[in-house]
C-alpha positions in Angstrom: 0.0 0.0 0.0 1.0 3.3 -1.0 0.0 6.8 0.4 1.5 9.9 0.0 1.7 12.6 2.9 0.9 16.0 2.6 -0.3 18.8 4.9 0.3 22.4 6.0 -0.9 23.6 2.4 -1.5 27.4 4.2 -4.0 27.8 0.5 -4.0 31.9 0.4 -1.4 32.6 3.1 0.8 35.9 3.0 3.6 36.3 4.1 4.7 39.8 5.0 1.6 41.0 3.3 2.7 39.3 0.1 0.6 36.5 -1.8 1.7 33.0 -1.8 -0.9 32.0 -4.1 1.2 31.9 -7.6 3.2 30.0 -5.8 1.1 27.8 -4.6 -0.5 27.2 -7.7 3.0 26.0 -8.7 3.8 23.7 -5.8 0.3 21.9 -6.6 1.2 21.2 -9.9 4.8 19.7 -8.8 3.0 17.5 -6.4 0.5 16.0 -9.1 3.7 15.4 -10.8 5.1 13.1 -8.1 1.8 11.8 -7.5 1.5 11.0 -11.4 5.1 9.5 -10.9 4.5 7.4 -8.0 1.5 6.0 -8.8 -0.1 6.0 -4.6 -3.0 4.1 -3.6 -4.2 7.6 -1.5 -3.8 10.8 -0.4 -3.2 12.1 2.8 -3.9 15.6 4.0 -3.0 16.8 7.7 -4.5 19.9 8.3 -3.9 23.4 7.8 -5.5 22.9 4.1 -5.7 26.5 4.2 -4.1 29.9 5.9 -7.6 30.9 7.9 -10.4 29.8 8.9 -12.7 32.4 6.3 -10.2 31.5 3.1 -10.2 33.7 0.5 -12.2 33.2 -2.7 -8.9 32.1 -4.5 -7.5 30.0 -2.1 -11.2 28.0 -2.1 -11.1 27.9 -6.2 -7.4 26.5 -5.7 -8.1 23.6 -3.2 -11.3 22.8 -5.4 -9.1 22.5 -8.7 -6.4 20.2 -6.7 -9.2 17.9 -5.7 -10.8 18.2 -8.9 -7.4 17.0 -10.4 -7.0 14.0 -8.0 -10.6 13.0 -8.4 -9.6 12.5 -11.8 -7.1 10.5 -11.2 -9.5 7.9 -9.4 -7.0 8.5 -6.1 -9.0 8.5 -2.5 -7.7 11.8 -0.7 -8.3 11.8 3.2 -8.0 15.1 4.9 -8.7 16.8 7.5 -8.7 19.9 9.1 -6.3 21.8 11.1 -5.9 24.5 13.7 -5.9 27.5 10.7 -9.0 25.4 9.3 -12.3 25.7 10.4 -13.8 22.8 11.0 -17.2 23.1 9.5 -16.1 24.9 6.7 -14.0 21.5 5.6 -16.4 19.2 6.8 -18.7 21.2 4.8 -19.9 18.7 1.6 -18.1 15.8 2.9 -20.8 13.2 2.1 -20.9 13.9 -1.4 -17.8 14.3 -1.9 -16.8 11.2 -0.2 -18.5 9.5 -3.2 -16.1 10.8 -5.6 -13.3 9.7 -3.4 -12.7 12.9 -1.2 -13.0 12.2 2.6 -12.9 15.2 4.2 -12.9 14.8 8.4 -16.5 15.3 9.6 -16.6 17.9 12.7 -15.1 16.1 16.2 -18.7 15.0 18.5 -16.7 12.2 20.1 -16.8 10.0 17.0 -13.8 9.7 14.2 -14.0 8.5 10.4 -12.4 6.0 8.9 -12.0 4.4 5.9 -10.6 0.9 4.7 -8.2 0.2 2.1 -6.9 -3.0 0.6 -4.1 -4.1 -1.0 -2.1 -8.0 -1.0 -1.2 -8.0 2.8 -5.1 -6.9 3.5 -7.1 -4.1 5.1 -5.8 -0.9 6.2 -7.8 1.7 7.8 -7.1 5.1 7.8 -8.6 7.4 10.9 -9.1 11.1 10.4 -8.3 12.9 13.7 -9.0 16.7 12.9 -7.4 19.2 14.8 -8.9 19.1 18.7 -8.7 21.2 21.6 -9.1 20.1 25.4 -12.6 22.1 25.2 -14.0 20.5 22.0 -13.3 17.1 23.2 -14.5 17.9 26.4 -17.6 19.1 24.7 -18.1 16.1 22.4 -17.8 14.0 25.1 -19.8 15.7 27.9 -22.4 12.1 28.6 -19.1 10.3 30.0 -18.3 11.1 34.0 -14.5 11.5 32.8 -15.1 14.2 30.5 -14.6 17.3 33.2 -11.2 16.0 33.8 -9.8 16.5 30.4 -8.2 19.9 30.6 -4.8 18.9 28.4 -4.1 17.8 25.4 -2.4 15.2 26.0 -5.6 14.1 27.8 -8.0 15.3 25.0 -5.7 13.7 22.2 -5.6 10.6 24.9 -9.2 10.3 25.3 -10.1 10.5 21.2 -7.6 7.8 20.6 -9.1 5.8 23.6 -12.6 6.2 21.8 -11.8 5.4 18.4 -12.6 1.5 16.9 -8.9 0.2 16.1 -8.3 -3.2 14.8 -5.1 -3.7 16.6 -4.1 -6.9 14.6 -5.2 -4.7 11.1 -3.0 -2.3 10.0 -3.8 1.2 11.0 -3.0 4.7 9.5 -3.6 7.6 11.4 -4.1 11.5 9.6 -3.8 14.4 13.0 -2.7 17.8 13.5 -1.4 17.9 17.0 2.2 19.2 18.5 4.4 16.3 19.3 6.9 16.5 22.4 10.4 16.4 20.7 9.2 18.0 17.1 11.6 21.1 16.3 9.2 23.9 15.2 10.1 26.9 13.3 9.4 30.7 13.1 6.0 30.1 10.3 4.0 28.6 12.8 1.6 29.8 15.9 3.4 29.1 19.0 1.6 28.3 22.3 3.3 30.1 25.6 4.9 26.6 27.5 4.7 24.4 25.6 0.8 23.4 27.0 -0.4 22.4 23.2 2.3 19.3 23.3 1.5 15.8 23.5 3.4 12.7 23.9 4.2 10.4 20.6 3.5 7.3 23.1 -0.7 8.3 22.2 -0.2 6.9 19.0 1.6 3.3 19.7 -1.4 1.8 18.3 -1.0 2.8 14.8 1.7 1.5 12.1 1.6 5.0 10.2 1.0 8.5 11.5 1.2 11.1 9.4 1.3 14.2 11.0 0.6 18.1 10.8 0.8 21.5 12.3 5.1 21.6 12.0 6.4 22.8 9.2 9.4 21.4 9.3 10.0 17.5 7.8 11.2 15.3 10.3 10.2 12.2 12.1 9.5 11.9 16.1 10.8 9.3 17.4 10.6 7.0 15.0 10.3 6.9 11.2 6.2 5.5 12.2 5.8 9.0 13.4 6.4 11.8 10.4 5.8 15.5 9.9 5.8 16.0 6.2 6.0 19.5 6.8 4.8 22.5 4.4 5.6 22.1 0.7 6.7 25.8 0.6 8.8 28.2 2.4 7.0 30.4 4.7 9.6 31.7 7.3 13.3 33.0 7.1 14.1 30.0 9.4 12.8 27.5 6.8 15.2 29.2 3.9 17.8 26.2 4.0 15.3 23.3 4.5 15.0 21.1 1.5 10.9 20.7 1.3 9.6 17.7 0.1 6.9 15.3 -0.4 6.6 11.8 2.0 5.4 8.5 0.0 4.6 6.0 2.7 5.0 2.2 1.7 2.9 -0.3 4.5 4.0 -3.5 4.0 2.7 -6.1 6.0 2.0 -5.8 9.6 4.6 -3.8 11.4 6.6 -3.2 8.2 6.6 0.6 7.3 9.0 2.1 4.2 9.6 6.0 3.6 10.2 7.4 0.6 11.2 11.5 0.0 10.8 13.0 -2.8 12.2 16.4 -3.2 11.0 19.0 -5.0 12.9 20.4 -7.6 14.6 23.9 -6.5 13.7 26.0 -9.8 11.8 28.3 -8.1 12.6 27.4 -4.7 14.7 28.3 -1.6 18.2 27.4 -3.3 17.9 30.6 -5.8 16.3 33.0 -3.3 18.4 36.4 -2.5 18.5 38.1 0.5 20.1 42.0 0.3 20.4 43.5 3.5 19.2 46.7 3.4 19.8 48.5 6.7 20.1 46.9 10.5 17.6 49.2 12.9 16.4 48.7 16.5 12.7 48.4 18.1 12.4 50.6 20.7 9.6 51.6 23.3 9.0 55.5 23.2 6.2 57.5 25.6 5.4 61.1 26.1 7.1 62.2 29.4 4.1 64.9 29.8 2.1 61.7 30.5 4.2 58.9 31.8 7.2 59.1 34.5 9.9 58.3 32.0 13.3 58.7 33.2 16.8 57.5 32.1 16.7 55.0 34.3 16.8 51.1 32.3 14.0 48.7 33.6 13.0 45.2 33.0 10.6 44.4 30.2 8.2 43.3 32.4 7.8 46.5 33.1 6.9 47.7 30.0 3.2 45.9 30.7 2.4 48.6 33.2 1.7 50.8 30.8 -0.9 50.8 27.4 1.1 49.3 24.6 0.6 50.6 21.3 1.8 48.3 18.4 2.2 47.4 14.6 -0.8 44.9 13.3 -0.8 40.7 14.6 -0.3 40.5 10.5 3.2 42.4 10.7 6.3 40.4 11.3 6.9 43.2 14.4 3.9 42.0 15.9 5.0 37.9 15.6 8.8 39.2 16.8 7.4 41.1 20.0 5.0 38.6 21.2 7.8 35.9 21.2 10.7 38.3 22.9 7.9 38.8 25.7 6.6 35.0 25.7 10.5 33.8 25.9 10.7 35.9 29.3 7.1 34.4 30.0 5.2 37.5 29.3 2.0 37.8 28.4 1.7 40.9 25.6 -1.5 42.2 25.3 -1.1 45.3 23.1 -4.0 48.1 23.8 -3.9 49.3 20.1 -2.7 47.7 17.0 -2.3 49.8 13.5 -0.7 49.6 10.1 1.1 52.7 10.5 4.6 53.7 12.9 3.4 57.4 12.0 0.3 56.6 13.5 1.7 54.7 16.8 3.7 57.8 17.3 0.4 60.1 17.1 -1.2 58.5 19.8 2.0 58.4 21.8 2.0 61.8 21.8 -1.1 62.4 22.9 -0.5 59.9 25.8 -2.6 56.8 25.1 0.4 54.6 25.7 3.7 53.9 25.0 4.3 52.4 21.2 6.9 50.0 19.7 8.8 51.4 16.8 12.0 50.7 15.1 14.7 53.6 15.9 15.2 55.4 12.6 12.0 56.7 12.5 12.7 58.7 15.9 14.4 61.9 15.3 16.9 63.6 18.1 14.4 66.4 18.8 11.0 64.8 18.9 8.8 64.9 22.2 9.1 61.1 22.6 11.5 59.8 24.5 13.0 56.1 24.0 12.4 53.9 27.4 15.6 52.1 28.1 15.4 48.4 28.8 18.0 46.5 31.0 18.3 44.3 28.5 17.2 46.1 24.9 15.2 43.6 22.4 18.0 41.9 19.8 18.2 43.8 16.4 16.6 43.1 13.7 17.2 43.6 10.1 15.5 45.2 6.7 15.6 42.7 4.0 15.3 42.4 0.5 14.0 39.0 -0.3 14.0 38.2 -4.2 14.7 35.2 -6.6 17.8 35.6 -8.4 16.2 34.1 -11.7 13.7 36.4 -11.7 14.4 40.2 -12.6 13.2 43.2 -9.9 9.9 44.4 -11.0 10.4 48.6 -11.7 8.1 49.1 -8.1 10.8 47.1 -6.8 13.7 49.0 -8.9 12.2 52.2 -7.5 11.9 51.1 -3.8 15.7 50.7 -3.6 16.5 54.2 -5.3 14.1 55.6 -2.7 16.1 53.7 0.2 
């Protein structure tokens, strides 16, 4: 029997306000041509089909064309969703579209799908585990007197394993989107202050194959049984020297699992991206003195949450790199306001609703604001430009660099 392993498709993601979705559209196509190559006996999608919950109009035409394609191809594709998903919106259609081959995870009420497949050695059944909080199983499973207790997720993962029907001495396949104890994660994906989103890989002992979501990184944990396929495309700086790839999954008989990567080809990929270093700034906390007792004295971030904070968007890469210098000191950031504009941060520092994050070249030596100085200052960051060296600088690009 063999599957292939996808997940973390991100359909209509941005990254630093920039569409993926050409891209994307690309990346599909290269993985129908390993799928055309391989010849699988299934799909399997784990979560995180698309960037949000409310996808956008194109990234709902480009899913729909993919499946369209494999549906075509007579393959059985079994997917589910993840935590960017929402959950009705994929289980949304599932029972026709299970008839054309497309098993999309039904919303979690206590009960999983699966689905049987045969080959020489026999069946194998493939379990759809979509994306589950403590609270949702909690929920689903409210009738049962151990229900209040799950407040984890290694319990809530525990409990929906406990309540699916496995055939231990079949051969078992399990599609999830959880956060494994020992997986390395990288800067693309939604981090959880300590770690309480982590489960244990011993959960899934009963299964000969699962094939895992929600890192974007490709790497097994703690055994090759155990697999994050990760993302096919780059979505982070710390992702620029990972060779992406596609996982074809070969069960054997009973017990007997074979891995196959395929890598994608790097014509348009991270091996000919360029990276010009444009100018190194600092962010920096200013405040209107007429409003808040600022003095020269440095203080401790912690600190900082004493006062309203104003900050750049939870879209901007600011707003990513703040809330993880104040979660790796295990602070909580709550900003007051969020904008799109430093001009307009510094506005309403002036006027005294807060003190606002801004990098330091856009302070000047004889502005009302004063910088607050920090015991120890947030690391410096740096203005990139990001391009593919095969590809020449559009003239809005051309013109950005004169201006800088």
């Amino acid at each position: 029997m063999k599957l292939i392993h996808l997940s973390d498709l991100h359909l209509g993601k941005r990254v630093n306000e920039f569409s993926m979705i050409e891209d994307q559209k690309y990346i599909l196509d290269e993985i129908l041509r390993i799928i055309d190559k391989e010849e699988p006996d299934g799909i399997l999608l784990a979560g995180d089909l698309y960037d949000r919950p409310v996808p956008s109009a194109e990234a709902v035409q480009l899913f729909d064309s993919f499946l369209t394609r494999l549906a075509k191809r007579k393959l059985p594709v079994y997917a589910i969703g993840g935590n960017h998903d929402s959950a009705e919106r994929i289980a949304f259609g599932a029972h026709i579209m299970s008839s054309s081959g497309i098993c999309m995870s039904p919303v979690y009420d206590g009960k999983t799908a699966k689905y049987c497949l045969m080959d020489s050695y026999g069946e194998v059944w493939i379990h759809l585990l979509p994306f589950i909080r403590p609270s949702v199983v909690r929920h689903a499973l409210s009738g049962e007197e151990s229900a209040e207790e799950i407040r984890t997720y290694q319990e809530a993962v525990q409990a929906a394993v406990e309540h699916m029907e496995i055939e231990k001495d079949k051969r078992n396949v399990l599609v999830a989107h959880q956060f494994a104890v020992g997986a390395v994660s990288c800067d693309s994906e939604e981090i959880t202050v300590g770690g309480i989103d982590q489960i244990e890989v011993s959960v899934f002992s009963d299964f000969d194959y699962v094939a895992l979501g929600h890192i974007h990184s490709p790497q097994n944990v703690g055994s090759p049984k155990i697999r994050y396929c990760g993302t096919p495309l780059k979505y982070s700086f710390s992702e620029s020297g990972q060779q992406k790839s596609v996982t074809v999954v070969e069960l054997l008989e009973k017990g007997q699992v074979d891995l196959i990567v395929c890598n994608f080809p790097n014509s348009r990929l991270g091996n000919h991206m360029q990276i010009r270093v444009l100018k190194e700034f600092q962010d920096i906390f200013i405040g209107n003195p007429e409003y808040f007792p600022l003095n020269d004295m440095p203080r401790e971030l912690n600190t900082l949450l004493e006062y309203p904070i104003l900050m750049l968007s939870g879209k901007s890469t600011t707003s990513e790199y703040l809330h993880q210098a104040f979660a790796s000191q295990g602070l909580n950031l709550l900003p007051e306001v969020e904008l799109n504009s430093n001009d307009l941060l510094m506005d309403l520092a002036r006027i005294g609703l807060g003190i606002a994050c801004i990098p330091n070249y856009m302070l000047s030596p004889d502005d009302s604001l004063k910088p607050i100085s920090l015991i120890s200052g947030l690391s410096p960051r740096q203005l990139v430009l990001v391009y593919h060296d095969g590809q020449p600088l559009s003239q809005a690009a051309e013109r950005f660099l004169e201006i800088l």
